[in-house]
N, C-alpha and C positions, 0 to 999 in steps of 0.2 A: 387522370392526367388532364382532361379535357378541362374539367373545373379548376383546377389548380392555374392552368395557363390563362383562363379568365379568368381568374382572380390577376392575375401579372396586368393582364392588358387592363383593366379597371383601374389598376392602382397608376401604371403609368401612360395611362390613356392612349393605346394602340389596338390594332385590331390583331385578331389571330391569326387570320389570313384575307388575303383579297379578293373576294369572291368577283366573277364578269360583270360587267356591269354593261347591260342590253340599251341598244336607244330606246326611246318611246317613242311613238308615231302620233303627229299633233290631227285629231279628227275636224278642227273649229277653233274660231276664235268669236267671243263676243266681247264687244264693249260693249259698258254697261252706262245707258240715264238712268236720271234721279239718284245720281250717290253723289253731292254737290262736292263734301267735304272729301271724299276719292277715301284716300288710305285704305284701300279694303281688305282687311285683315285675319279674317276667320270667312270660315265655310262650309258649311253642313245638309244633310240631306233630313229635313224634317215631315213626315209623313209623306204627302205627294211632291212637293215644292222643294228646288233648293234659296238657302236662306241666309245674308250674307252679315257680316258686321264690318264696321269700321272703326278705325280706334278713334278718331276724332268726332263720334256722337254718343252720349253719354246717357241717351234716352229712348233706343231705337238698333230693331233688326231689317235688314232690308230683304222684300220676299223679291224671287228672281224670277221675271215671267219672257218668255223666250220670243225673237222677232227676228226679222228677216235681215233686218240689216245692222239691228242692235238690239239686246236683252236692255230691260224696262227693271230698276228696282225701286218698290214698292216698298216705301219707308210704314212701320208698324212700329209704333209710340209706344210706351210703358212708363211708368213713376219709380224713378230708382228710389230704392227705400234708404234710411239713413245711412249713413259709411259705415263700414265696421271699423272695430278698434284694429289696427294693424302693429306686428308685431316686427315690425320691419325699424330699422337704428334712426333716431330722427333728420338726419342728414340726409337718407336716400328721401323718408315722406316729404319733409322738406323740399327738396330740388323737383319733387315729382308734384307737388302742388303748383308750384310756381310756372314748372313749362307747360302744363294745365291751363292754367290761365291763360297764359301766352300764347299758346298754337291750339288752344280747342283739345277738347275731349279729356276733362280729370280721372276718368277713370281707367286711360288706357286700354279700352278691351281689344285684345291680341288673339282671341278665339274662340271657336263657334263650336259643341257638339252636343247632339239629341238623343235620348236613351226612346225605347220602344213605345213610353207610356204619353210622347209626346212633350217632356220636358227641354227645354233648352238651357243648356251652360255655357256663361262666359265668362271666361277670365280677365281678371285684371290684372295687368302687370304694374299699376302705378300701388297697387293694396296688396298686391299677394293675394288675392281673396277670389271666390268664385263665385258668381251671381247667379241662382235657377228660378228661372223662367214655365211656371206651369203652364198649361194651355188654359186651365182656368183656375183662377185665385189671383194672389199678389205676390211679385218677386222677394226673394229672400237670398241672405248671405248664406253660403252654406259655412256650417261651422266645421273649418278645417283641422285634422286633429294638429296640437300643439306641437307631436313633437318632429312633425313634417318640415316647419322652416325651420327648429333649430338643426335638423339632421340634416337638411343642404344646405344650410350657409357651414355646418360645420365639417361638408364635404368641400367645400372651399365655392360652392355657388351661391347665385344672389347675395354675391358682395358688391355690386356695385350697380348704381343709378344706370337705367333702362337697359340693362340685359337680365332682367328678370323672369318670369313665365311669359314665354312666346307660344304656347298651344296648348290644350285639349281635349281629351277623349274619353268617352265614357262608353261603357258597353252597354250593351239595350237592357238586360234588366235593370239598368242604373245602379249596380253593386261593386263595381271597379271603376276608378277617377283615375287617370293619366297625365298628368302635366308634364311640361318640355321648361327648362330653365334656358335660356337661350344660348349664351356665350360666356368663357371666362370664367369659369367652367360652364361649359354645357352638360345637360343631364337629364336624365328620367325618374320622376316618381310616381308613385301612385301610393292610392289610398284606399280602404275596403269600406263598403256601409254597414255598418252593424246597427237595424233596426235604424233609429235616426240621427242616431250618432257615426262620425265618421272616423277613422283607427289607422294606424300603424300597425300591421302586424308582424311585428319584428323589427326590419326597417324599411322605408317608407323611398331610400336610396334605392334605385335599381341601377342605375351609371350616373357618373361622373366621368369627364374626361375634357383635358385642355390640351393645348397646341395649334400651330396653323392651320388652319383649312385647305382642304383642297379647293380647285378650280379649274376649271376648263382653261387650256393654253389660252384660248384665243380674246378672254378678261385681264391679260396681262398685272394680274394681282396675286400672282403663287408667292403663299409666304406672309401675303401684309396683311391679312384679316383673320382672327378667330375662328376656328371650326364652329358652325354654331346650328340650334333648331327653328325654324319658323314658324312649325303647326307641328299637328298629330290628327291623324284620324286612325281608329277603329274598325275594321273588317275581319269576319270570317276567323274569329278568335286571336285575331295577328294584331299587333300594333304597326304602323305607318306613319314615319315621320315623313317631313318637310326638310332638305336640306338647300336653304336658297344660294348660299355660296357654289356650292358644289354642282348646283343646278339637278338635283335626285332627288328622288324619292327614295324609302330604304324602308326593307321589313323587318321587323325586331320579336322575337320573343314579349311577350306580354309579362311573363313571368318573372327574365333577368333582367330584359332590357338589350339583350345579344342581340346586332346586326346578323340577318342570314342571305337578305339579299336586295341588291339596289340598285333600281333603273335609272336611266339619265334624257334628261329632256334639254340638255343643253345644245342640241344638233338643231333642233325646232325653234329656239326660244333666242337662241345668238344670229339670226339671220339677220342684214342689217337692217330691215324693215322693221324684224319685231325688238331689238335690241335697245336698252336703257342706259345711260351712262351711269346709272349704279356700277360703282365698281366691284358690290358685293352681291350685285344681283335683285331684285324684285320681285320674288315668288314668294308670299305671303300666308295666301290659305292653302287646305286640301281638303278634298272628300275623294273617295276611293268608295267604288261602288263593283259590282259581278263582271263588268263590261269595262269598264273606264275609270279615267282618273282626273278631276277636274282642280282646276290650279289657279286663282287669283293674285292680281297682284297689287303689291302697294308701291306705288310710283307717286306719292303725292300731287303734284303737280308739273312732274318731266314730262317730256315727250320724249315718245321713244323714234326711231330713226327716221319711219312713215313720216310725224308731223302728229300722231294720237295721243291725247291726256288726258280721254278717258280711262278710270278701270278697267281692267280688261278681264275674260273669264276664258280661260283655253282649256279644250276638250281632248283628253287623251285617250289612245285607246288602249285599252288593257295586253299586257304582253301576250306572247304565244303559250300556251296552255295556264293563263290566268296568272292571279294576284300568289293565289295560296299552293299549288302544285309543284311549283318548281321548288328545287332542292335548297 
C-alpha cells in the first residue's frame, strides 16, 4: 500500500503525508572576503577545510578560513578543460552562452560535493555536465550516462533555460552521484559508477514533482513561485536537500528520493536584519555534517536589511537527537 501511494504522490507530485517540521537554531553568522563575484552557490566539507563555489567563476574553488569578525575565502585556481559536448536542445545552450558572457561565469557552477578519496564535484547547470576535481592530476568532465537527461527532460524536467541542476552529492566511496533539477519540474537523480563508467540502473528518475512552493507567511509569496531545489548534500547514508523557497532543509531516502523529514530555518533567517528582498529566498549551498548544518547564500549583490552584501555563511545546529535518528 505504502508503495502504491508513492507512486500516486510522484505521478502528481504531493506528498504522503506532512510530517512536523522543527525550527533549527542559527549557532553564527559569517560573511565572507575574497569572494569578489558573491553568488556563492555550492558548499562542501573537503578533508579538513570547508570549501565554497560560485557560479559566477569559472576557474576556481574558494577554501573558507574562519575569523573573528569575518571568514577569509581563499580563491584556488584550476584550468577548465575543454567543454563537453552537451546534449541539451540548442535554444537552452544558446541563451545559456549568451548570459555567460553577459553576467560572468559560462559554466554556471551550482554545486559543491567531495567523495572520501579527496575529489571535488561541480555541476554545471549552463552544460548539464559534472566537473571532478582530483586533489592531484587534471580536471575532467565526468562522462554522464546518456540515458540520465533523456529520462528527466522526458519526466518533464530540464525543459527550460536556468532551472536546470541546482545541486550535488556524492557519497564517499564516490560510487553514488545525486543531482537536484531545480524547478518546473523539480527532481532527484542519481547515477551508479561502474568501474569508470557511469549508469542508470533502471532509472536514473528517483522524483519528479511540480506545483507551487511553499513559503513561510511572513515572504508574502504563497502561490507565485515554483516548489524548487537549491543543493543536496550527503550524510550518514541520508540524502539532504536544500529547499530555498520553503526556507528547510528536508531528508530524503537515497534510494527513492522519499521526503521523511524537514527542518526550517526560516525563524532565524527572516529576521529583519538578516532578511533579503528575494522573494524566493537566498539559501543556496548546504553541508550537513554529526553536529550542524551550514547554509550559504547567493544574494548577488542585495543587501539584506542590516546594510550586508557580502556572502554570508550561517551555522546551524543539528536538531535534537541528530540529522539521522529521528523518525
Amino acid at each position: 500500500m505504502r508503495r502504491w501511494l508513492a507512486a500516486l504522490c510522484l505521478l502528481f507530485g504531493t506528498a504522503p503525508h506532512a510530517a512536523p517540521v522543527e525550527p533549527l537554531r542559527l549557532l553564527g553568522e559569517h560573511p565572507l572576503d575574497g569572494m569578489p563575484s558573491g553568488n556563492f552557490s555550492g558548499l562542501a566539507r573537503c578533508g579538513d577545510f570547508l570549501w565554497a563555489v560560485s557560479d559566477r567563476d569559472d576557474d576556481r574553488l574558494y577554501r573558507l578560513w574562519p575569523g573573528e569578525k569575518a571568514w577569509r575565502a581563499e580563491a584556488q585556481t584550476f584550468v577548465l578543460p575543454p567543454l563537453p559536448d552537451s546534449a541539451l536542445p540548442w535554444g537552452i545552450r544558446a541563451r545559456s552562452r549568451l548570459m555567460g558572457k553577459l553576467r560572468g561565469g559560462e559554466m554556471d557552477f551550482e554545486g559543491l560535493s567531495c567523495d572520501a578519496q579527496g575529489n571535488r564535484y561541480l555541476v554545471s547547470e549552463a552544460y548539464a555536465a559534472v566537473l571532478q576535481l582530483p586533489e592531484i592530476g587534471q580536471p575532467q568532465w565526468l562522462a554522464l550516462p546518456a540515458p540520465l537527461l533523456r529520462q528527466a527532460r522526458a519526466s518533464g524536467m530540464l525543459l527550460k533555460f536556468n532551472a536546470m541542476f541546482e545541486g550535488i552529492a556524492i557519497d564517499p566511496p564516490g560510487e553514488r552521484l545525486w543531482l537536484a533539477a531545480e524547478r518546473e519540474r523539480r527532481g532527484l537523480l542519481v547515477a551508479h559508477r561502474a568501474r569508470d563508467n557511469w549508469q542508470c540502473q533502471g532509472s536514473c528518475v528517483l522524483l519528479s514533482e511540480d506545483g507551487p512552493g511553499e513559503s513561510p507567511a511572513r515572504l508574502e509569496s504563497r502561490g507565485k513561485w515554483a516548489r524548487s531545489f537549491s543543493d543536496l548534500a550527503f550524510h550518514g547514508d541520508k540524502l539532504f536537500s536544500l529547499e530555498r523557497l520553503a526556507h528547510r532543509i528536508c531528508r530524503h531516502s537515497p534510494n527513492t528520493g522519499e521526503v521523511e523529514r524537514c527542518w526550517s530555518f526560516a525563524d532565524e533567517l527572516l529576521t529583519d536584519a538578516r532578511r533579503y528582498a528575494q522573494p524566493w529566498g537566498s539559501a543556496e549551498a548546504l553541508w550537513i555534517d554529526d553536529d550542524s548544518a551550514w547554509i550559504g547564500t547567493d544574494n548577488g549583490t542585495l543587501a539584506r536589511g542590516d546594510g550586508e552584501t557580502r556572502p554570508m555563511l550561517w551555522h546551524f545546529a543539528a536538531p535534537a537527537g541528530g540529522w539521522i535518528g529521528q523518525p
